[in-house]
Backbone as CSV, one residue per row, in Angstrom:
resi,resn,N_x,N_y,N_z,CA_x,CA_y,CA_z,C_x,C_y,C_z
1,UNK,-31.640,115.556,36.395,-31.193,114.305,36.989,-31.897,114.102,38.329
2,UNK,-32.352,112.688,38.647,-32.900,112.861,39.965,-32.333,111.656,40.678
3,UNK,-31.817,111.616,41.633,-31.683,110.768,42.359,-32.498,109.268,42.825
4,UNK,-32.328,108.228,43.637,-33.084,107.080,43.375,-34.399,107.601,44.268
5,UNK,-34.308,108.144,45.434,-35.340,108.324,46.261,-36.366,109.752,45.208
6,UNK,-35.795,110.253,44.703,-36.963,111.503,43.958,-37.107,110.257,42.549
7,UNK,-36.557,109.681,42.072,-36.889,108.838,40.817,-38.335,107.830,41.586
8,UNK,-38.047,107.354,42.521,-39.031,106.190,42.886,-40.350,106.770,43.797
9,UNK,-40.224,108.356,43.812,-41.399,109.157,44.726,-42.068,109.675,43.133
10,UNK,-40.993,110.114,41.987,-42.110,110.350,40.751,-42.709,109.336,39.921
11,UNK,-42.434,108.186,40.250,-43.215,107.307,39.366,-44.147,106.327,40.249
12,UNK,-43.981,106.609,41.929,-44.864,106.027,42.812,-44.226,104.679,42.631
13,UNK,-42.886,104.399,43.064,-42.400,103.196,43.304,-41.567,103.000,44.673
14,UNK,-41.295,102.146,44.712,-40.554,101.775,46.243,-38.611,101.943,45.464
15,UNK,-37.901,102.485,46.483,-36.665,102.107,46.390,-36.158,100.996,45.900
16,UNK,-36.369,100.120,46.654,-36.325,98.516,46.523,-36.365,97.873,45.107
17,UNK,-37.673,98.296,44.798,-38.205,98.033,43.516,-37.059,98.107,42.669
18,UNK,-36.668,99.127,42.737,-35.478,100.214,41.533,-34.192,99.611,41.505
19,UNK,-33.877,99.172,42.900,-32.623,98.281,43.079,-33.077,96.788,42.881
20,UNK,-34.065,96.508,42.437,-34.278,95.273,42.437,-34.128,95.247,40.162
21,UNK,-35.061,96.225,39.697,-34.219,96.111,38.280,-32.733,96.365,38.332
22,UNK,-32.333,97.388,38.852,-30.506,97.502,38.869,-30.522,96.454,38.606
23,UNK,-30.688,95.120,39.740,-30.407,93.662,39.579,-29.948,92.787,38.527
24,UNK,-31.449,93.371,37.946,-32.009,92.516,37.224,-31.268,92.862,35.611
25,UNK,-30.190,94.161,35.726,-30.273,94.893,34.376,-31.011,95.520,33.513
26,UNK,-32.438,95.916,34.277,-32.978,96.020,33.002,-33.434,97.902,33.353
27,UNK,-32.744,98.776,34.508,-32.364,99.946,34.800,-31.281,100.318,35.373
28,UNK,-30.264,100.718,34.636,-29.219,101.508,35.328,-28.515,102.735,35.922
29,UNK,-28.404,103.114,36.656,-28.117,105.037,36.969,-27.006,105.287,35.612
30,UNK,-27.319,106.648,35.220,-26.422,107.510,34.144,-25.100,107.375,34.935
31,UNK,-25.041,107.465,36.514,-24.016,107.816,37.258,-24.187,107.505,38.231
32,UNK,-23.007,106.877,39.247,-22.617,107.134,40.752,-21.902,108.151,41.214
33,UNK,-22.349,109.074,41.733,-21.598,110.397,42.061,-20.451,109.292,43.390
34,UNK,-19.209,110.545,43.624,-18.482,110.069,44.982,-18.755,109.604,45.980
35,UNK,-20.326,110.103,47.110,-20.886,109.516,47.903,-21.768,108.386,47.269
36,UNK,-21.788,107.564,46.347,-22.275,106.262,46.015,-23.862,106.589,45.785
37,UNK,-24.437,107.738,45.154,-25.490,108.135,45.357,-25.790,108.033,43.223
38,UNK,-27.045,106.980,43.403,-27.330,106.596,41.767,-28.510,108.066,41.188
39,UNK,-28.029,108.077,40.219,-28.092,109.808,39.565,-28.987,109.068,37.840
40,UNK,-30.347,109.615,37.980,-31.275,109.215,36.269,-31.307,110.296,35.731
41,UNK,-30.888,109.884,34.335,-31.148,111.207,33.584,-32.220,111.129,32.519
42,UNK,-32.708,111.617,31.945,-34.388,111.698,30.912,-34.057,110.067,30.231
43,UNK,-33.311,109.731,29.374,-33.169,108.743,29.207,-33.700,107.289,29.715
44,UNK,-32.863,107.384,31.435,-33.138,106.610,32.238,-34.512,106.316,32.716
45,UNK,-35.086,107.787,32.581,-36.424,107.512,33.068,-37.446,107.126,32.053
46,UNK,-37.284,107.691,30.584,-37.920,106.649,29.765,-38.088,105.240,29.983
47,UNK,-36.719,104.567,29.970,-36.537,103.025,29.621,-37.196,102.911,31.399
48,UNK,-37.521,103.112,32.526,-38.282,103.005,33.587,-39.780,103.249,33.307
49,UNK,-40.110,104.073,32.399,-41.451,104.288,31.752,-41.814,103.250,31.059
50,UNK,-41.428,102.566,30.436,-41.183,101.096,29.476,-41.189,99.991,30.321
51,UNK,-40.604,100.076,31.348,-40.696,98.881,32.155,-42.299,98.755,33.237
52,UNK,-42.542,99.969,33.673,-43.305,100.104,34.736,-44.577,99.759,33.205
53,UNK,-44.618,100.003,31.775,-45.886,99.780,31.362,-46.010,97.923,31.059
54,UNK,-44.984,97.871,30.713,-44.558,95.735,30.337,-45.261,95.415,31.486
55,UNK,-44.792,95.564,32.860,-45.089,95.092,34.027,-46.736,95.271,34.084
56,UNK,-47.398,96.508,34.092,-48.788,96.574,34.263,-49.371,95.429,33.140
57,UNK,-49.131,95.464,31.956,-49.241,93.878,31.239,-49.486,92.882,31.413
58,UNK,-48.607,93.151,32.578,-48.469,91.564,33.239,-47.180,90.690,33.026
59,UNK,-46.511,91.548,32.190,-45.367,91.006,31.609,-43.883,90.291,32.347
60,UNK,-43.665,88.837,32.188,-42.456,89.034,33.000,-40.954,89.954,33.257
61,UNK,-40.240,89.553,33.939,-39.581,90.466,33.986,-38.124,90.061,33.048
62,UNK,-37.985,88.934,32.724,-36.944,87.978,31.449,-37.571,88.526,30.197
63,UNK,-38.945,88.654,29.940,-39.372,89.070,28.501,-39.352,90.801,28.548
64,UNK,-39.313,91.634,29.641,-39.163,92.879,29.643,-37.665,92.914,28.971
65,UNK,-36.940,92.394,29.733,-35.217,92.340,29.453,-35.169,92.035,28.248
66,UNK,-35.556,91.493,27.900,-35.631,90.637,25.615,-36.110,92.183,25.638
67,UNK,-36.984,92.595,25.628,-37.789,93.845,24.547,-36.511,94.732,24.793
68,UNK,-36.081,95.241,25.970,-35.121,96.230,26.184,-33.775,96.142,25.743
69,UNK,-33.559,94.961,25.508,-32.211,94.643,24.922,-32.318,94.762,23.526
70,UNK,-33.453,94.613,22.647,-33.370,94.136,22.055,-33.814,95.657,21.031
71,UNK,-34.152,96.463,21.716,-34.999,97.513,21.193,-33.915,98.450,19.910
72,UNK,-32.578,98.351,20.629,-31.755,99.161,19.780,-31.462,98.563,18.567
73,UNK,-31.943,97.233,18.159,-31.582,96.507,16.949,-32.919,96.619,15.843
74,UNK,-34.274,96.483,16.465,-34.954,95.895,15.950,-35.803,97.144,16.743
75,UNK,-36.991,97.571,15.034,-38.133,98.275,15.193,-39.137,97.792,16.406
76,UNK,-38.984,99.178,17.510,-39.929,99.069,18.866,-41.159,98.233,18.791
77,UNK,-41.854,98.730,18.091,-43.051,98.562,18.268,-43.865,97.386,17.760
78,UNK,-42.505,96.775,16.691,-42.426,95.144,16.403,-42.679,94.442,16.803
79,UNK,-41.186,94.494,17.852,-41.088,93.729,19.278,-41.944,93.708,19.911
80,UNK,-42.379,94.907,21.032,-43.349,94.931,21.413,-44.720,94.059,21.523
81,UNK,-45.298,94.428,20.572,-46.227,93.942,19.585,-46.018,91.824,19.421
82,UNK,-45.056,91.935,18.832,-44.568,90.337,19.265,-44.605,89.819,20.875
83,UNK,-44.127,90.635,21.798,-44.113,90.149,22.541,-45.103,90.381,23.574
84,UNK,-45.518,91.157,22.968,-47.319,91.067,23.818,-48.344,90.305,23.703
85,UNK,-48.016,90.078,21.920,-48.875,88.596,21.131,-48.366,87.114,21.766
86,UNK,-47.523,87.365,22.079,-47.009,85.561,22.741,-47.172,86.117,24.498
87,UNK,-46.928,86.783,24.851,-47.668,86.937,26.267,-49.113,86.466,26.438
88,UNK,-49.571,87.213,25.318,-51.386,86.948,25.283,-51.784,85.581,25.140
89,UNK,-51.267,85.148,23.858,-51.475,83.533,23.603,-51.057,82.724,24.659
90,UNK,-50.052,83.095,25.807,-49.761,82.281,26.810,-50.719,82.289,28.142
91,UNK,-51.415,83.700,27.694,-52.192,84.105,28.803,-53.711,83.241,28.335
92,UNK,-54.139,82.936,27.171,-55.185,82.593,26.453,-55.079,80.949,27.129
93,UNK,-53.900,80.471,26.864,-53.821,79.094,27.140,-53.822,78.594,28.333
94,UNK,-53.349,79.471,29.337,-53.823,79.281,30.656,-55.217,79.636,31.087
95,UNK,-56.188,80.524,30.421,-57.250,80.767,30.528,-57.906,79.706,30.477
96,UNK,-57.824,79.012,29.280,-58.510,77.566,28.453,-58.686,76.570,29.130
97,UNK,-57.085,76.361,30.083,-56.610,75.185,30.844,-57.624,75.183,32.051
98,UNK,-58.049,77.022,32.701,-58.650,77.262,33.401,-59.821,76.724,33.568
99,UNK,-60.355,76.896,32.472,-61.821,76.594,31.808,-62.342,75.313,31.870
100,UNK,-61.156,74.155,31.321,-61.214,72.690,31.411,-61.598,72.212,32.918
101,UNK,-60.569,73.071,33.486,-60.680,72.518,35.165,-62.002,72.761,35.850
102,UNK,-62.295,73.797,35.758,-63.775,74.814,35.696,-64.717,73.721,35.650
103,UNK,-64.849,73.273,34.411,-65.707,72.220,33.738,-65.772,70.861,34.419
104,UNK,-64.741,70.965,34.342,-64.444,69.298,35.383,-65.037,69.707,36.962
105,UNK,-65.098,70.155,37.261,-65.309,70.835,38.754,-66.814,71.041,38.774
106,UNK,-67.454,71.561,37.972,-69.538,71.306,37.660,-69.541,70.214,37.402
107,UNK,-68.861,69.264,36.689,-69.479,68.035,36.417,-69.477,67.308,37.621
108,UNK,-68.514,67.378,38.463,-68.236,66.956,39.531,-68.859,67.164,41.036
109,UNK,-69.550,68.587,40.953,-70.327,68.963,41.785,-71.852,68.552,41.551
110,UNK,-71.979,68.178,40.312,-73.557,67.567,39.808,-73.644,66.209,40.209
111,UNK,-72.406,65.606,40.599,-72.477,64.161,41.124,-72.302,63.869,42.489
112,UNK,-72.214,65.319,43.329,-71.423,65.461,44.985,-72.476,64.485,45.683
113,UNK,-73.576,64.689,45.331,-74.460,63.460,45.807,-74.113,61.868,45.904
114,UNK,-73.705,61.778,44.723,-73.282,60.612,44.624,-71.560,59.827,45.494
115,UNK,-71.139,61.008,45.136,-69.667,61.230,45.983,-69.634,61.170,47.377
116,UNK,-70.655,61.470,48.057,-71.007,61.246,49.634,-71.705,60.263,49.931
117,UNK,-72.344,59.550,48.936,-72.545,58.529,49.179,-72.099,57.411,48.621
118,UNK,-70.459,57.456,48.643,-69.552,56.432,48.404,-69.769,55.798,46.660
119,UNK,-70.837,56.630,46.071,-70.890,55.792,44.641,-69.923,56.158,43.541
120,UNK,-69.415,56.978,43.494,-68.450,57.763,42.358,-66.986,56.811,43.033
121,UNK,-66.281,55.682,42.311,-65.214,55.456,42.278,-64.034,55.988,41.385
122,UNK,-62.895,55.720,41.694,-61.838,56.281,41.131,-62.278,56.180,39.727
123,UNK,-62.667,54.957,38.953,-62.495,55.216,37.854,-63.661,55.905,37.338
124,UNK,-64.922,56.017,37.862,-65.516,57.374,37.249,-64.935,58.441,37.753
125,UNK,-64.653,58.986,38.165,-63.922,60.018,38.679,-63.001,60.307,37.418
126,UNK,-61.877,59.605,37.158,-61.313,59.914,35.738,-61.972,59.913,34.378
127,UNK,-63.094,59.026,34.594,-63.850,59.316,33.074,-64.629,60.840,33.489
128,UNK,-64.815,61.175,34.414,-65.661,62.178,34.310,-64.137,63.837,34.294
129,UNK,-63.261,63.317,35.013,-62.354,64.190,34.296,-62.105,64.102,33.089
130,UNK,-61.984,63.204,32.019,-61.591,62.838,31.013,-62.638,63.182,29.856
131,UNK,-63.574,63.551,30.305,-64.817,63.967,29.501,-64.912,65.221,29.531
132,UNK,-64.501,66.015,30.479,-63.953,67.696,30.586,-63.170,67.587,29.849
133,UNK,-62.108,67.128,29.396,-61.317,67.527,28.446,-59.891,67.637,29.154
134,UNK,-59.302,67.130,30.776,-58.754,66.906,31.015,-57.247,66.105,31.117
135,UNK,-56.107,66.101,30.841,-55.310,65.344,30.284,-54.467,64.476,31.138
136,UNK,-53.767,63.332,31.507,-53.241,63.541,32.390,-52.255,63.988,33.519
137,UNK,-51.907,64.910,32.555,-50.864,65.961,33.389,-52.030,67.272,34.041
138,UNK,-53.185,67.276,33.299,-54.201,68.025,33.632,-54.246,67.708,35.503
139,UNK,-55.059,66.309,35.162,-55.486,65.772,36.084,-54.351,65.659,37.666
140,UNK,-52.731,65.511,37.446,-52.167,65.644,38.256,-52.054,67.232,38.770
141,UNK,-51.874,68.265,37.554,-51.847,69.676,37.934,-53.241,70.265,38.804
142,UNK,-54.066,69.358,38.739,-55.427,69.539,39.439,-55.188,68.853,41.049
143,UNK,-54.634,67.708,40.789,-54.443,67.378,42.492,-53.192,68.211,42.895
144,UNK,-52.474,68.489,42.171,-51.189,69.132,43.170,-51.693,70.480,43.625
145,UNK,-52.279,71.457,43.086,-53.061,72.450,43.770,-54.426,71.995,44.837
146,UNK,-55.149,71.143,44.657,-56.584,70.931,45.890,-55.364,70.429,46.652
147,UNK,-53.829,69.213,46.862,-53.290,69.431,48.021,-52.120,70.791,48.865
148,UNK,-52.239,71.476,47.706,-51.224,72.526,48.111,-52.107,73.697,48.551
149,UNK,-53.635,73.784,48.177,-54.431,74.725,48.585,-55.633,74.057,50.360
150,UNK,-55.703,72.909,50.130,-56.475,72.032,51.227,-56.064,71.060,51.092
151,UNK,-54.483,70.601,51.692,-54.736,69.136,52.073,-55.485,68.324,53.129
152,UNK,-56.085,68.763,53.479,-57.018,68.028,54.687,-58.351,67.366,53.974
153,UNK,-58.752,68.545,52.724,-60.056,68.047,52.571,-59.494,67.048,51.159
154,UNK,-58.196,67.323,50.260,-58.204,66.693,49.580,-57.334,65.170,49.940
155,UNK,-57.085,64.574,51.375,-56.910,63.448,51.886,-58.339,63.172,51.646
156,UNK,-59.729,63.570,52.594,-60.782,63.199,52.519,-61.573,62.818,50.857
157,UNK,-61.037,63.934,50.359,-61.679,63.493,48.878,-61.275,61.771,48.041
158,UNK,-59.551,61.683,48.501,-59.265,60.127,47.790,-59.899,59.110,48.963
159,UNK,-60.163,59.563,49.971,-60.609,58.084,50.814,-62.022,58.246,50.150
160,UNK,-62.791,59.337,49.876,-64.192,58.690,49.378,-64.247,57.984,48.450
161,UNK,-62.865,58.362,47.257,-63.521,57.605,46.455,-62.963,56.304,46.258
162,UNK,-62.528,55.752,47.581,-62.525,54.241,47.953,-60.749,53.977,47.409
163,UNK,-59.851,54.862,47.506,-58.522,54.267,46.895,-58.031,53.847,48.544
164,UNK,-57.195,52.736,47.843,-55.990,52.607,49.231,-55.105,53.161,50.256
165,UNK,-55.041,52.935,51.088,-53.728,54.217,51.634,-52.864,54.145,51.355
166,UNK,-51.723,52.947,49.813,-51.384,53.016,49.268,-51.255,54.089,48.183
167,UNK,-52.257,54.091,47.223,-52.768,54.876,46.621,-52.550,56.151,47.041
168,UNK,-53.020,56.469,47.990,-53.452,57.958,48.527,-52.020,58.566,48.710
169,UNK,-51.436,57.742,49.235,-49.861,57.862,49.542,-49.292,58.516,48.265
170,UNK,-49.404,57.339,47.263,-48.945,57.348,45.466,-49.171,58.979,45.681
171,UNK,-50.574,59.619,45.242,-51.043,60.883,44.596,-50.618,61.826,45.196
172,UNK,-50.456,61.586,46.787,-50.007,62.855,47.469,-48.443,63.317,47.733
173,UNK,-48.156,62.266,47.237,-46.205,62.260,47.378,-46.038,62.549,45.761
174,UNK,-46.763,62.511,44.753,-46.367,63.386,43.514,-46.712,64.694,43.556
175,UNK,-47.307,65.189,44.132,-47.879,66.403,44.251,-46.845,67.011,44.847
C-alpha cells in the first residue's frame, strides 16, 4: 500500500494531479486510515496505470471515465480500441479542418500583394476562402481565433479589405 505522496513520487506525478482524479472519480484510495491519510493498493495503482496511458493519448478525461466505468461490463480491449478509434477520427477531423485553414492562408498570402494594395475586397476574400474549402462556420472559426490570437492586426486586416466600421464591429462582436 502506498500512500498519496509515495503513489504520485512512483509514477512521477504531482499530488494535485491525484486529487484532482479523486475529483473527477476516475481514482479512488482502497482506504482513509484515522489521520485522513489516502492508502493505494496494487489494484489502485493499475486503474492509475490506465489512466496516466488514456491521458498520454491525448485522451479526455470524460472518455477515460466511459472506458473505466465501463471496463467491468464489457471486453477491455474492445472498448479501448473503440475509444481510441473515435478519439482518432476526431483527431483526423480536426487535422483536415486544420489543413482547409492552412490552404486558405497560402492562397491568401499569394495575393498579400494585392491585399496591401487595397485590391482584394471582402467579397474576394470569401471566394478565395470558399475555394479552400472553407465553410461558413469555417470562416467565422477562422476570425474568432486571428481576433483572440491578434486583435490589433486582425482590426487592420477588415479595414483593408474596405468593410465599414459597421461591419468590423458586426465580425468582431461575434467572435
Amino acid at each position: 500500500m502506498l500512500n498519496i505522496s509515495a503513489l504520485a513520487k512512483k509514477y512521477g506525478l504531482s499530488r494535485t494531479t491525484l486529487l484532482y482524479y479523486e475529483r473527477q472519480q476516475l481514482l479512488n484510495p482502497a482506504y482513509r486510515s484515522s489521520n485522513g491519510y489516502r492508502w493505494y493498493g496494487q489494484p489502485e495503482q493499475a486503474r492509475l496505470e490506465k489512466i496516466i496511458a488514456l491521458r498520454a493519448f491525448g485522451m479526455p478525461i470524460k472518455q477515460i471515465a466511459q472506458q473505466l466505468d465501463n471496463e467491468e461490463s464489457l471486453v477491455e480491449h474492445q472498448i479501448l480500441n473503440g475509444l481510441l478509434g473515435e478519439h482518432f477520427q476526431q483527431l483526423e477531423l480536426q487535422v483536415q479542418k486544420l489543413r482547409v485553414q492552412q490552404k486558405a492562408v497560402l492562397l491568401l498570402l499569394d495575393k498579400a500583394k494585392r491585399l496591401k494594395q487595397n485590391e482584394v475586397s471582402k467579397d474576394d476574400w470569401v471566394a478565395v476562402m470558399q475555394a479552400a474549402g472553407l465553410s461558413e462556420q469555417d470562416m467565422t472559426d477562422w476570425h474568432t481565433q486571428f481576433e483572440r490570437l491578434r486583435p490589433e492586426q486582425h482590426q487592420q486586416f477588415l479595414e483593408l479589405l474596405g468593410l465599414t466600421r459597421q461591419e468590423i464591429n458586426n465580425i468582431r462582436r461575434t467572435e
